[in-house]
MIMI-986453 format. One record per residue (C-alpha): x, y, z. Coordinates in Angstrom, 3 decimals. Layout:
N
((X Y Z))
...
END
This chain:
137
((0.000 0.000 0.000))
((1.433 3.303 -1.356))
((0.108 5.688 1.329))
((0.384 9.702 0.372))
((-0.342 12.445 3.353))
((-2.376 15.028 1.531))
((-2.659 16.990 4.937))
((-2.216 16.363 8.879))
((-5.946 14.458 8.398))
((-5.805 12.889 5.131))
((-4.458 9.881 3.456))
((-5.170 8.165 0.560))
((-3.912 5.087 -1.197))
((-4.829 2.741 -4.315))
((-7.368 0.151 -3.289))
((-6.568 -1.535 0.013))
((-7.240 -5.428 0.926))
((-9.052 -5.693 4.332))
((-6.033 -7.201 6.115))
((-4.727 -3.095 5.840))
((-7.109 -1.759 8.423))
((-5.068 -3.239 11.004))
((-2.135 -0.839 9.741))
((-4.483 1.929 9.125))
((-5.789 1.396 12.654))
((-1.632 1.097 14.400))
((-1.319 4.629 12.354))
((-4.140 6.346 13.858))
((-7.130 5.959 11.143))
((-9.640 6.690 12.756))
((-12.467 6.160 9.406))
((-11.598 4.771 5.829))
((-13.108 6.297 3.294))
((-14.025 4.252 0.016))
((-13.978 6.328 -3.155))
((-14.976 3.191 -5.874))
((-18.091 2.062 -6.440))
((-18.522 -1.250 -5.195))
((-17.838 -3.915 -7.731))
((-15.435 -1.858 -9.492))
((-12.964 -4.803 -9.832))
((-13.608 -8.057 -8.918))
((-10.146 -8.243 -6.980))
((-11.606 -5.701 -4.546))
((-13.221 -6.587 -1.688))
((-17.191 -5.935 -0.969))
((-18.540 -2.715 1.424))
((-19.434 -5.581 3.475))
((-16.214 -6.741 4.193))
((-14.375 -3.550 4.291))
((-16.587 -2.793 6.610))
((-16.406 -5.845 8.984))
((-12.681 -5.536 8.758))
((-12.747 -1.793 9.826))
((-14.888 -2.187 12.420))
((-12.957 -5.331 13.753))
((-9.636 -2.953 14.474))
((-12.215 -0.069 15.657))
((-12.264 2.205 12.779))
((-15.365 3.490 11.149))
((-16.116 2.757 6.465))
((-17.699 5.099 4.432))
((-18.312 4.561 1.046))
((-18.569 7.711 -1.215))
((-18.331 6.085 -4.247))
((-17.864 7.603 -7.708))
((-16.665 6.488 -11.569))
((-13.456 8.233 -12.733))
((-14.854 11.823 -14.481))
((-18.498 11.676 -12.426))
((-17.340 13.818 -9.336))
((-20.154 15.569 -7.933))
((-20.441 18.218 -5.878))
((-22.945 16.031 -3.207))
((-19.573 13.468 -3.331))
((-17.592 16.338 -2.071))
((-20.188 17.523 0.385))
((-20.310 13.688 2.142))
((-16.242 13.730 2.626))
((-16.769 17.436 3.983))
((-19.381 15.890 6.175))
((-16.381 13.411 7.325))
((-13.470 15.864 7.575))
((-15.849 18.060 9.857))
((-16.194 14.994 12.269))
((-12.191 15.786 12.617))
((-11.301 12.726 12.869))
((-7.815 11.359 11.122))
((-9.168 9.238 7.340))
((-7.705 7.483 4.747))
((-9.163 7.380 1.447))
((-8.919 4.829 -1.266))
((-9.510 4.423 -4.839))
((-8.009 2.780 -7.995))
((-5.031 4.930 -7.965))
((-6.138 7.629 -5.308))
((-6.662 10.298 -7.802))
((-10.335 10.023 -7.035))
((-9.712 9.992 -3.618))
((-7.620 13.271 -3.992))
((-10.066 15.129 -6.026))
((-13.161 14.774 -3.814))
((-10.421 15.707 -0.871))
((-9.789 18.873 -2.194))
((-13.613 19.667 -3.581))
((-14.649 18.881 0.648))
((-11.888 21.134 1.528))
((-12.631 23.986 -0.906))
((-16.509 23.779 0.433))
((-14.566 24.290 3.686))
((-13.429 27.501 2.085))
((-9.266 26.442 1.835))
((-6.999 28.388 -0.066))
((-6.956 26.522 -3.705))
((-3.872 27.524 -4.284))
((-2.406 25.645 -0.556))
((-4.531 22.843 -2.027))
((-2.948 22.382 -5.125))
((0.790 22.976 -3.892))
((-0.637 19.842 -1.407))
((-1.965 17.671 -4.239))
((0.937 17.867 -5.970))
((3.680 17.386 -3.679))
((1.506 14.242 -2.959))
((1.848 13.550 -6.863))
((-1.922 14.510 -8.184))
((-3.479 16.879 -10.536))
((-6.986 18.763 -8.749))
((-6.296 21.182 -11.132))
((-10.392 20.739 -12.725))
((-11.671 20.621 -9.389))
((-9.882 24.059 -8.844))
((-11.989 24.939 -11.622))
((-15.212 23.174 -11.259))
((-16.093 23.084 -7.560))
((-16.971 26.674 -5.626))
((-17.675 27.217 -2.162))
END
């Protein structure tokens, strides 16, 4: 698992296997946050079990799923809705460019600087350069 700090609360990764949570869980995750729909690949796990194995080490799943391009602004609302709970989460996706996107729409709704964002994003290696664009608070 390639993790990638996007702030002092976020994380995000490619997909994860459920035997991660236990390492997400020894680092301080406190909720994992799911970013594919579910049956995206059959290699990945169900919600079900993500779930089971997150709330077996005592962290909390939320899926916010959405296809690669569909980004909505009520996606970026839900992970605001999670960021405000101020706990520590790790996202997941494919390749966590998903994840990174709907990061920095829920933070722009939070009214961050876009600019901060962006210099974030890409020291973590991603491009939020449309969401930028797209997403107003």
């Amino acid at each position: 698992m390639n993790i990638k700090q996007l702030d002092g609360q976020v994380s995000i990764s490619e997909h994860i296997a459920c035997e991660a949570m236990a390492s997400l869980a020894e680092s301080g995750v406190q909720v994992v946050v799911c970013n594919c729909p579910e049956g995206e690949s059959e290699a990945h796990p169900s919600y079900v079990e993500m779930e089971q194995a997150a709330l077996a080490v005592g962290i909390k799943f939320v899926a916010i799923p959405f296809t690669r391009g569909r980004m909505m602004r009520n996606h970026c609302e839900a992970f605001r809705d999670v960021l405000q709970e101020g706990e520590k989460v790790h996202a997941f996706c494919r390749t966590g460019n998903r994840s990174s996107q709907v990061w920095a729409g829920a933070k722009i709704l939070m009214g961050a600087d876009k600019k901060q964002l962006n210099s974030q994003a890409q020291a973590a290696g991603f491009d939020i350069g449309a969401v930028l664009i797209s997403i107003e608070p």
